[in-house]
ROLUM-18652 format. One record per residue (C-alpha): residue in one letter; x, y, z. Coordinates in nm, 4 decimals. Layout:
# ROLUM-18652
{atom "A"; {X; Y; Z}} ...
//
This chain:
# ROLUM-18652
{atom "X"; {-1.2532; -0.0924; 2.4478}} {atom "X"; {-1.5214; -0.3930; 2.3767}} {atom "X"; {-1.8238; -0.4489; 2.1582}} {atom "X"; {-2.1228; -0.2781; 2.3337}} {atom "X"; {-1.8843; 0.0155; 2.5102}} {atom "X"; {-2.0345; 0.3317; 2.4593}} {atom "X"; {-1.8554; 0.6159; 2.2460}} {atom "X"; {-1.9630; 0.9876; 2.1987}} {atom "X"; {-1.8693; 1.2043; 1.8778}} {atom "X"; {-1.7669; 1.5617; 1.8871}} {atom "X"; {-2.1211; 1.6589; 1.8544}} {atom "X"; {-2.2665; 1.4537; 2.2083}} {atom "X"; {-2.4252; 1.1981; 2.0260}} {atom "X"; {-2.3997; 0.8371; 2.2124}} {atom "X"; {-2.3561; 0.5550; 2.0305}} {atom "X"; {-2.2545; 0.1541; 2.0723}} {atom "X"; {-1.9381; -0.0070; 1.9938}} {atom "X"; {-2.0392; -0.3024; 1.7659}} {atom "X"; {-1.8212; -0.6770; 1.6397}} {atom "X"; {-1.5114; -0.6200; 1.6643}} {atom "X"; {-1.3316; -0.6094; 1.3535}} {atom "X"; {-0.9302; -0.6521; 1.4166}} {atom "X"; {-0.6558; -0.5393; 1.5834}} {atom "X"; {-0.3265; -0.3263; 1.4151}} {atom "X"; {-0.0376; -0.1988; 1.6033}} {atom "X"; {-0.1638; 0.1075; 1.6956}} {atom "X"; {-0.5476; 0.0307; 1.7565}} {atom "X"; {-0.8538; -0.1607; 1.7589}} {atom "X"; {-1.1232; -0.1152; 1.5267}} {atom "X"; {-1.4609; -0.1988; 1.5592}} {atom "X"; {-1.7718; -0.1820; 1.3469}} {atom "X"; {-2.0701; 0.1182; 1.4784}} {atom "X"; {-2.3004; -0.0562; 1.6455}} {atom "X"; {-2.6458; -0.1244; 1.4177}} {atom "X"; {-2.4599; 0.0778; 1.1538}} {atom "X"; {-2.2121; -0.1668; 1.0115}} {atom "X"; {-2.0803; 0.0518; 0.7344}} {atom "X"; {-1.9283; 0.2788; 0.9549}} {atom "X"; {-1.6026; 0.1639; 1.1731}} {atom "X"; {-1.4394; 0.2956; 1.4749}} {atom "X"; {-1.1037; 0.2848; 1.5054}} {atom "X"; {-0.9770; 0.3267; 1.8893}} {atom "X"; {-0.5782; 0.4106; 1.9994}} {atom "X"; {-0.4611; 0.1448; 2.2188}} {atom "X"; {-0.4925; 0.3033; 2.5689}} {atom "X"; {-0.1223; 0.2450; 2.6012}} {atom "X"; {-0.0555; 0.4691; 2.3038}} {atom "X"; {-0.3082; 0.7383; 2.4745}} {atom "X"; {-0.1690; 0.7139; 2.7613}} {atom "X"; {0.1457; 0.8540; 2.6145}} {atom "X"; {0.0952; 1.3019; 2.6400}} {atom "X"; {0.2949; 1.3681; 2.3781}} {atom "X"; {0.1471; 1.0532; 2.1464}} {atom "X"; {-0.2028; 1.1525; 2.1969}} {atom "X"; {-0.1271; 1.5225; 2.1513}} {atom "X"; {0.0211; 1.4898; 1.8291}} {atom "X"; {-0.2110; 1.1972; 1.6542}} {atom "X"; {-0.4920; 1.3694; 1.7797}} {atom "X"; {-0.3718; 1.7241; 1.6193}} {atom "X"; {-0.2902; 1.5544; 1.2913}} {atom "X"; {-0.6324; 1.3555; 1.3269}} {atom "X"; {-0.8345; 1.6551; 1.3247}} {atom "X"; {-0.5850; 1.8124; 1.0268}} {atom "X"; {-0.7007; 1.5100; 0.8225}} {atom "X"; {-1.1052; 1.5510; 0.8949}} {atom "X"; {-1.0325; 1.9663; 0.8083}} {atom "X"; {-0.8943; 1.8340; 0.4378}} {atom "X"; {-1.1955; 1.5723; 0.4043}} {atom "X"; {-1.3812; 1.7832; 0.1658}} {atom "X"; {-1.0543; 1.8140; -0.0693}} {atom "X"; {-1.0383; 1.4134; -0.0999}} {atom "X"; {-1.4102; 1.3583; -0.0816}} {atom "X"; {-1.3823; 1.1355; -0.3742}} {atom "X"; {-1.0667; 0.9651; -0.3311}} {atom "X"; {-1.1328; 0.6149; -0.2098}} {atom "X"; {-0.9276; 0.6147; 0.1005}} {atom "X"; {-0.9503; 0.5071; 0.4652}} {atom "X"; {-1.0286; 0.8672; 0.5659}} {atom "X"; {-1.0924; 0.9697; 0.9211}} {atom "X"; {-1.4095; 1.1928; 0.9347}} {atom "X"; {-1.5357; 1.2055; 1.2917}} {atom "X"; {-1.3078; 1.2338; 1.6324}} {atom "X"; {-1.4835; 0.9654; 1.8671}} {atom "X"; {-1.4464; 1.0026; 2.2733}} {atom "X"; {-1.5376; 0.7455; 2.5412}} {atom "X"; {-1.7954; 0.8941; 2.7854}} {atom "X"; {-1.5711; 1.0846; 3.0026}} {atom "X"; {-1.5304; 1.2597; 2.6695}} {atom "X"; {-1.1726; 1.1236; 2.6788}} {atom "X"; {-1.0194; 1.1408; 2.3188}} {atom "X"; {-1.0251; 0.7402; 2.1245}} {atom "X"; {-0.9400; 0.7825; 1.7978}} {atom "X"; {-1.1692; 0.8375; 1.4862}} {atom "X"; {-1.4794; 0.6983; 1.2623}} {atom "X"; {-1.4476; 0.5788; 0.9128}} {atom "X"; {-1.6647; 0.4302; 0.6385}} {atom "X"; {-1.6030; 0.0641; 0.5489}} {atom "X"; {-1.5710; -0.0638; 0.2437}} {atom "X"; {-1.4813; -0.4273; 0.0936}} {atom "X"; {-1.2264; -0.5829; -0.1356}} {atom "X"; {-0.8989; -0.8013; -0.1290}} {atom "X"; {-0.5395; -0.7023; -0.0002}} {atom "X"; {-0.3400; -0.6404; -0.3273}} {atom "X"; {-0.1138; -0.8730; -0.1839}} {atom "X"; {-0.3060; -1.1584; -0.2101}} {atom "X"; {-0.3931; -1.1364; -0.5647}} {atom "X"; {-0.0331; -1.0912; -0.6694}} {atom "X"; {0.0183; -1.4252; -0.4229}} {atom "X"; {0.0984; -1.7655; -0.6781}} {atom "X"; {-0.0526; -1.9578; -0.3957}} {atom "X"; {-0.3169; -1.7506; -0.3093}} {atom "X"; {-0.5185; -1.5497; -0.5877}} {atom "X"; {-0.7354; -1.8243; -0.7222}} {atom "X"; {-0.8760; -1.8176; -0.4091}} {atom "X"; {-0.9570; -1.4631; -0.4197}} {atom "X"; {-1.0322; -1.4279; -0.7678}} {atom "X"; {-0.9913; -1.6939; -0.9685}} {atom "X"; {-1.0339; -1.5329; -1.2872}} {atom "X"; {-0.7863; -1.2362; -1.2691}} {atom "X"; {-0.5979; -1.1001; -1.5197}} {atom "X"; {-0.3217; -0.9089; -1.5878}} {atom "X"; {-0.5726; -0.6422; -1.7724}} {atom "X"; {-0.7617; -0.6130; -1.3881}} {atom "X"; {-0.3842; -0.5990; -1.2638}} {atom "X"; {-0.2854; -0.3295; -1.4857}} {atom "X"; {-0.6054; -0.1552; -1.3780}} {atom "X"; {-0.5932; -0.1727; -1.0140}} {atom "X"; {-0.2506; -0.0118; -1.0662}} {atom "X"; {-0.3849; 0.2702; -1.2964}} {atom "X"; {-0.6110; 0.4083; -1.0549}} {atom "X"; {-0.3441; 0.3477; -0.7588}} {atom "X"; {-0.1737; 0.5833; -0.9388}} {atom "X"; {-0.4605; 0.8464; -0.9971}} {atom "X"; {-0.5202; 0.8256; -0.6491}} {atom "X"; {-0.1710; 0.8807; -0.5247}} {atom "X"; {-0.0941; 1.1499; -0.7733}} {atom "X"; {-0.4541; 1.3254; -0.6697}} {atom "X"; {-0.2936; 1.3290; -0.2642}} {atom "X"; {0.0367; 1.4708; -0.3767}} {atom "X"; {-0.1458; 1.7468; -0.5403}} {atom "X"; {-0.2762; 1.8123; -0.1798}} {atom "X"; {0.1093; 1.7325; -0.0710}} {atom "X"; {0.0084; 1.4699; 0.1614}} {atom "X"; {0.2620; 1.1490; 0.0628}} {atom "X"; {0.1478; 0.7911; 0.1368}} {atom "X"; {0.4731; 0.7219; 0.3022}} {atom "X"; {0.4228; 0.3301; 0.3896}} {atom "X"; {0.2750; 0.2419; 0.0915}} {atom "X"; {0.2883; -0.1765; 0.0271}} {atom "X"; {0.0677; -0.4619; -0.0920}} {atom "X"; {-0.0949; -0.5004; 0.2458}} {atom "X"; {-0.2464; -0.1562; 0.2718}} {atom "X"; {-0.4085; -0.1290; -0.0745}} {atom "X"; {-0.7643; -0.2891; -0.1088}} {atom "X"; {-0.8940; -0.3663; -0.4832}} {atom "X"; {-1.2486; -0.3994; -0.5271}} {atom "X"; {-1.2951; -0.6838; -0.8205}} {atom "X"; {-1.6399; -0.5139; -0.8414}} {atom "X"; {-1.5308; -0.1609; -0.9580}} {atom "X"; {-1.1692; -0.2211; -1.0139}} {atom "X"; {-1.0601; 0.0696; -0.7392}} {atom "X"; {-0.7843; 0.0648; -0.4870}} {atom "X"; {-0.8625; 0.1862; -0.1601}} {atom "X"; {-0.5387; 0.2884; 0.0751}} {atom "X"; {-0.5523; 0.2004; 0.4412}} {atom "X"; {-0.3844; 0.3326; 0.7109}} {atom "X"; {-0.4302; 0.6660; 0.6015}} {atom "X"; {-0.3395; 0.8031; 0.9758}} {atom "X"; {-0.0028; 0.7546; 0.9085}} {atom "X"; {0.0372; 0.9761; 0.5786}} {atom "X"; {0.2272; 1.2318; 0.5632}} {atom "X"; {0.0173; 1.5891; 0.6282}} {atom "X"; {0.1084; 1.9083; 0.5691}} {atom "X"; {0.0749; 2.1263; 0.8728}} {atom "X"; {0.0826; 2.5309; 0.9494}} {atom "X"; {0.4294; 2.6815; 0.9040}} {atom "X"; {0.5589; 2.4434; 0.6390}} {atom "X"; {0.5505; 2.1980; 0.8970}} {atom "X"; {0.4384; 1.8291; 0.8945}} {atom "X"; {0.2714; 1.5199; 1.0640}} {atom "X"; {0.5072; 1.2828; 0.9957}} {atom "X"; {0.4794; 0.9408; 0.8403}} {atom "X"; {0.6679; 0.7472; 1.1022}} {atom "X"; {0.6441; 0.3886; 0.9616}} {atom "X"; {0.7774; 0.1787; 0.6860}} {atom "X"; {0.8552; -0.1989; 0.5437}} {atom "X"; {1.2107; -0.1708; 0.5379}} {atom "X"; {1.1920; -0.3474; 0.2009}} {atom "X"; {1.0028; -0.0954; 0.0298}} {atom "X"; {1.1609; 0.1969; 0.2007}} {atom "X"; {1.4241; 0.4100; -0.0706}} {atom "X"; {1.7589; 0.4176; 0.0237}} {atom "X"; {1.7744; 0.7872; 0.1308}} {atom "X"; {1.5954; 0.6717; 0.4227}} {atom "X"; {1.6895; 0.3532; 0.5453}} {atom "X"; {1.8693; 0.3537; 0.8739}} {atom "X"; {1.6883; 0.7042; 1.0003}} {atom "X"; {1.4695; 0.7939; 1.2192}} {atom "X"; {1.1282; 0.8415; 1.0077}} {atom "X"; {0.9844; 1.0393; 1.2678}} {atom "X"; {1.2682; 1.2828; 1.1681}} {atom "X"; {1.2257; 1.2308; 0.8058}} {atom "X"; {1.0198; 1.4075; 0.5471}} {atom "X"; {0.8553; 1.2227; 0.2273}} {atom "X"; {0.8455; 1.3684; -0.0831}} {atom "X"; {0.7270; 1.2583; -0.4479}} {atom "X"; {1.0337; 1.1031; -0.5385}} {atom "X"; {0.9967; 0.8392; -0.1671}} {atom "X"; {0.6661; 0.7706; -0.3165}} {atom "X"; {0.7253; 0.7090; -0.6506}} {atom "X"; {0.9986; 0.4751; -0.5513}} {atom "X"; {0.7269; 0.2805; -0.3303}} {atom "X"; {0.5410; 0.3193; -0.6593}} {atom "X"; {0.7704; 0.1932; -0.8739}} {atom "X"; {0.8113; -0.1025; -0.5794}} {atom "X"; {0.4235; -0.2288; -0.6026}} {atom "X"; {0.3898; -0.1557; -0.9312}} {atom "X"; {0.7211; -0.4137; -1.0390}} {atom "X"; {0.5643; -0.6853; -0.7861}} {atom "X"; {0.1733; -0.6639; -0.9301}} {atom "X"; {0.3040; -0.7416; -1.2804}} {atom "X"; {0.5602; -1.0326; -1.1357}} {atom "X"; {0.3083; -1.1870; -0.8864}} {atom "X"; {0.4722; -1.1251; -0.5829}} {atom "X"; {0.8248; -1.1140; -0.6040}} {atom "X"; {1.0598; -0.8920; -0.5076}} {atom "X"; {1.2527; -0.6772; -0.7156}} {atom "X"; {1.6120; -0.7107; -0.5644}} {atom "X"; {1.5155; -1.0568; -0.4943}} {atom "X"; {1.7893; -1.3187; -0.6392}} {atom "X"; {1.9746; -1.6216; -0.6382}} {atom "X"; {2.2869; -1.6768; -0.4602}} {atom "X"; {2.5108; -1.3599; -0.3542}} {atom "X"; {2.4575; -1.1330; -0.1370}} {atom "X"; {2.1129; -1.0580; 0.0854}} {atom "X"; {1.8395; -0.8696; -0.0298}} {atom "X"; {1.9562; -0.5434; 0.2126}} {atom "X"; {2.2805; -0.5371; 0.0499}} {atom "X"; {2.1026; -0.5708; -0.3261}} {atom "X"; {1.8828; -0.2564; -0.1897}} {atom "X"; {2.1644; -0.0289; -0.0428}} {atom "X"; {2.3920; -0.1332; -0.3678}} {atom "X"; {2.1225; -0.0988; -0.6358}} {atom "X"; {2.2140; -0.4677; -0.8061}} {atom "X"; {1.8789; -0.5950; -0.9847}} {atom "X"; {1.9208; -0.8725; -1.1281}} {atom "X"; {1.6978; -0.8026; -1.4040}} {atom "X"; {1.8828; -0.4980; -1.5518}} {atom "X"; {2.0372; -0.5882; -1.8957}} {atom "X"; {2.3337; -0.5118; -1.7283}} {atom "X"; {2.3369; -0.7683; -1.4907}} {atom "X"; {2.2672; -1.0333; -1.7644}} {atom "X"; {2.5525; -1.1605; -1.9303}} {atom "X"; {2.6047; -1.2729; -2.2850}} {atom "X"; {2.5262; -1.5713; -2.2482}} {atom "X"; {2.2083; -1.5772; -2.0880}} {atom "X"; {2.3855; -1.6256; -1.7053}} {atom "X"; {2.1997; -1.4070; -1.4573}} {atom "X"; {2.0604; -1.3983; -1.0705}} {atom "X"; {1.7191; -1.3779; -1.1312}} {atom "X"; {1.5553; -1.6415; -0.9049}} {atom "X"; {1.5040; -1.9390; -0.9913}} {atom "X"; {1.1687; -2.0654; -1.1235}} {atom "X"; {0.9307; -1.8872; -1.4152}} {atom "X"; {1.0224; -1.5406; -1.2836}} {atom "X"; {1.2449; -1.4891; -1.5734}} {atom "X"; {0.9635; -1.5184; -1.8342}} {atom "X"; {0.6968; -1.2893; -1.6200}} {atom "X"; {0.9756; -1.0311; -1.6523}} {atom "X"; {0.9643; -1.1223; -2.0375}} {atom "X"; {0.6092; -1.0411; -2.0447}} {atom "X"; {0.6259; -0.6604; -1.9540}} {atom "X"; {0.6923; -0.4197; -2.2029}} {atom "X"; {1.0208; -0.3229; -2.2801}} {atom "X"; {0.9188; 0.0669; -2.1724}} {atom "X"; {0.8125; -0.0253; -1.8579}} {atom "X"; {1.1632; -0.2553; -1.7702}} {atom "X"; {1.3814; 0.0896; -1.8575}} {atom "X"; {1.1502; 0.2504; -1.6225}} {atom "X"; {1.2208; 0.0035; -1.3048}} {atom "X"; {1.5912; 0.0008; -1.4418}} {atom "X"; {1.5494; 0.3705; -1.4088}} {atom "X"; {1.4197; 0.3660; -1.0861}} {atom "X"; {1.6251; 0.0734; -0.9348}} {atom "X"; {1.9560; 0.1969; -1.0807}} {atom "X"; {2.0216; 0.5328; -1.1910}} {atom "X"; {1.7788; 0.6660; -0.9485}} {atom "X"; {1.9086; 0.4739; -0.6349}} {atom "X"; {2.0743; 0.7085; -0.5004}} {atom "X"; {1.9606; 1.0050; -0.7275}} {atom "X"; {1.5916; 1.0464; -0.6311}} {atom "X"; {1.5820; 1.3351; -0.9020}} {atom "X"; {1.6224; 1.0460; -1.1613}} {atom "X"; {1.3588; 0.8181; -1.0996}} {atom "X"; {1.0424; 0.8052; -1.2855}} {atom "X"; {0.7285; 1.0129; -1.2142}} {atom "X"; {0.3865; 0.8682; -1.1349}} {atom "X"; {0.2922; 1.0310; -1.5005}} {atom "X"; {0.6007; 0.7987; -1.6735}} {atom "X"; {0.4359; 0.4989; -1.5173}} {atom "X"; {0.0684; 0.6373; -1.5924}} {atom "X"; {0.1588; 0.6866; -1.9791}} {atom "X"; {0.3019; 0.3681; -2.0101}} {atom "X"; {0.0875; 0.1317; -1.7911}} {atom "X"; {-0.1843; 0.2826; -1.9660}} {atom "X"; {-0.0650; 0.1848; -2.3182}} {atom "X"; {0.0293; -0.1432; -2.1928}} {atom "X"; {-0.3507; -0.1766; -2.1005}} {atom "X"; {-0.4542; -0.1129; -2.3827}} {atom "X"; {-0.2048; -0.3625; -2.5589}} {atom "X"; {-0.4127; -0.6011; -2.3026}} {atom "X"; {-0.6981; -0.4771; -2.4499}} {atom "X"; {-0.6333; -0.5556; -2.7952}} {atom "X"; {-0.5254; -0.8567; -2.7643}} {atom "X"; {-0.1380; -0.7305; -2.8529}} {atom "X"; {-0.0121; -0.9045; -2.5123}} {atom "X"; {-0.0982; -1.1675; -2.3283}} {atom "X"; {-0.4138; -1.1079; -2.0513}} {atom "X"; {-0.3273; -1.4606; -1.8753}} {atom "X"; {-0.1156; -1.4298; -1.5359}} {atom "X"; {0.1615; -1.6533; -1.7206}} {atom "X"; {0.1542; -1.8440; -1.3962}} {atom "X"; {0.2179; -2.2197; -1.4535}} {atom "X"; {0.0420; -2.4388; -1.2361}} {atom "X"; {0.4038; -2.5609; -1.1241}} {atom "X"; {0.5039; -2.2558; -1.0093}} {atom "X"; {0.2355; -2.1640; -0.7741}} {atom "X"; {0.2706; -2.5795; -0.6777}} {atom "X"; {0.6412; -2.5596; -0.6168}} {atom "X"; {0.6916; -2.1957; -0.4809}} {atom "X"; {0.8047; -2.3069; -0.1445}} {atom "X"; {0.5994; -2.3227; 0.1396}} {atom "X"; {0.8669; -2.2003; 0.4402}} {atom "X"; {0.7757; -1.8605; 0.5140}} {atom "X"; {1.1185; -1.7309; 0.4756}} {atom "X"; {1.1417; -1.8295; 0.1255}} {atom "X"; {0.8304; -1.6934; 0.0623}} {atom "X"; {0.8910; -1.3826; -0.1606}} {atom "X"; {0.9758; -1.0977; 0.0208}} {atom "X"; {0.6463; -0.8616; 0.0950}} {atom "X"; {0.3867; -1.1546; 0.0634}} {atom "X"; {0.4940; -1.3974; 0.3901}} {atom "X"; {0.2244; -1.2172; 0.6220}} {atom "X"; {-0.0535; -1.2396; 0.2911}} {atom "X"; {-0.2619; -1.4920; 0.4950}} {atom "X"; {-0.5849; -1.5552; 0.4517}} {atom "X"; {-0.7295; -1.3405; 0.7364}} {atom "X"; {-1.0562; -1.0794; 0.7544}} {atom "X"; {-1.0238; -0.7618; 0.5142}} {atom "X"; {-1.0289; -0.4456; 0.6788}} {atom "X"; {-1.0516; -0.1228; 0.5455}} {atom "X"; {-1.2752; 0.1987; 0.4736}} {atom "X"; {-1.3851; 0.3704; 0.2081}} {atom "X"; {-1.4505; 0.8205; 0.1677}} {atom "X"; {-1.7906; 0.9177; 0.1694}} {atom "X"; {-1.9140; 1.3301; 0.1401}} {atom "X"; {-2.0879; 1.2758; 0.5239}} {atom "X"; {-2.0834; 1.0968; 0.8112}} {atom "X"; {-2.3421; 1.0743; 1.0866}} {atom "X"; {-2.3313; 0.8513; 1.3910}} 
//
């Protein structure tokens, strides 16, 4: 499909592809022609091409537009309208665009100031409040985010929300306690229960998500950086599988030898409450490989929202605690980049936003 093709809704109404807006692994999308705030996103034809593909994205499609009116005002990339090219061949869906800034660039060293210049860790703490509200509103609904990471969440400086992308590849609950799977994930943010399966074969749950959580919620507060990240040993996989952060008290020894990597990371992970460290110690350690263990997205809630208002109040710090040197030395080479942020390149936002009614 091109800018200027002509697409036709479920109800026969003909309208224009407009500029063309980017390109993901599984589709295009495109803005609606003289109707900007409305994008089209279109399945590769390869991908369509594909029966059972098509069949089954398609079916969990329209699933998704039947729960609209449950998520109305969750701000999520929702699909609302199936779109068809004029042999009324299936493309994919319409959505409502909205603006903002990959959470992955504002948690960059090199790359915030650009972005917002003036950010805190009070808007940080924020953004991650109402991540939460959102994600605890869709497992109420049991749909689970699945691949949820810094690229996929757009915060809106304006109104301080967090609007999740991708939202085709959640996790829906189907007829007959059956689901559309969530078939993709960063292998660095997936837990350990499912690394090295087949995620078309695999079902999320809360405790997959709140380990994502727990994930973007550890690199908003320490800019970027990975949790199992570390210096010298072994590589980041075998950190994962083994559960060895380096930030645990236990991994610190008397005195004051550890593998946290090198640079100011040590005193960001100073700055965070001590509540919130036993929670990603929770998470990282006891609840490795005991899912039933790690914190819920209320844990995180109660204490990210008392740590706002310690913000508030002027009890903790607001500033980043970035030094200039550390956003001037963090290394340019993309593979020492931390992990999560080497594809958070300046490059056009794309995303869309609920609304109660589309018409095109």
């Amino acid at each position: 499909m091109n800018p200027g093709d002509k697409i036709l809704d479920i109800h026969g109404h003909f309208r224009r592809l407009g500029a063309y807006i980017g390109r993901g692994g599984e589709g295009t999308v495109f803005a609606l022609q003289h109707q900007p705030d409305i994008l089209i996103k279109c399945y590769h034809a390869g991908r369509r091409a594909l029966p059972a593909y098509s069949k089954e994205q398609r079916a969990k499609i329209t699933q998704q537009i039947s729960m609209s009116a449950a998520l109305r005002s969750l701000p999520l990339a929702w699909p609302r309208v199936l779109i068809f090219d004029e042999l009324q061949n299936w493309l994919g869906y319409a959505m409502y665009h909205a603006r903002g800034f990959p959470l992955a660039k504002l948690i960059h060293p090199n790359l915030y100031h650009q972005h917002a210049p003036a950010l805190n860790r009070i808007e940080l703490v924020g953004y991650l409040l109402n991540l939460l509200i959102t994600v605890d509103a869709l497992h109420q609904q049991n749909i689970f985010v699945g691949d949820l990471n810094p690229h996929n969440l757009l915060c809106d400086p304006h109104t301080g929300t967090v609007t999740l992308l991708d939202c085709d590849s959640f996790q829906i609950p189907h007829s007959d306690e059956q689901v559309f799977a969530c078939t993709v994930g960063h292998p660095s943010l997936l837990p350990p229960e499912f690394r090295g399966k087949s995620l078309k074969e695999t079902q999320r749950n809360a405790a997959s998500d709140c380990y994502a959580v727990a994930m973007i919620i550890f690199m908003t507060l320490m800019m970027g950086r990975h949790p199992f990240d570390h210096q010298g040993g072994e590589s980041l996989a075998d950190n994962m599988t083994k559960g060895f952060f380096p930030y645990a008290r236990c991994n610190i020894s008397a005195d004051g030898q550890h593998h946290i990597p090198l640079g100011e990371w040590y005193l960001l992970w100073q700055m965070i409450p001590d509540t919130l460290q036993q929670l990603f110690e929770r998470c990282f350690i006891e609840g490795l490989h005991q899912p039933e263990k790690r914190p819920t997205l209320t844990e995180f809630r109660q204490h990210l929202q008392h740590y706002h208002g310690q913000l508030v109040n002027g009890e903790k710090a607001p500033c980043l605690g970035i030094p200039r040197r550390m956003a001037l030395e963090t290394p340019s080479s993309s593979e020492s980049k931390p992990v999560m942020l080497r594809r958070a390149t300046p490059e056009r936002d794309v995303v869309s936003r609920v609304v109660e009614s589309i018409v095109i």
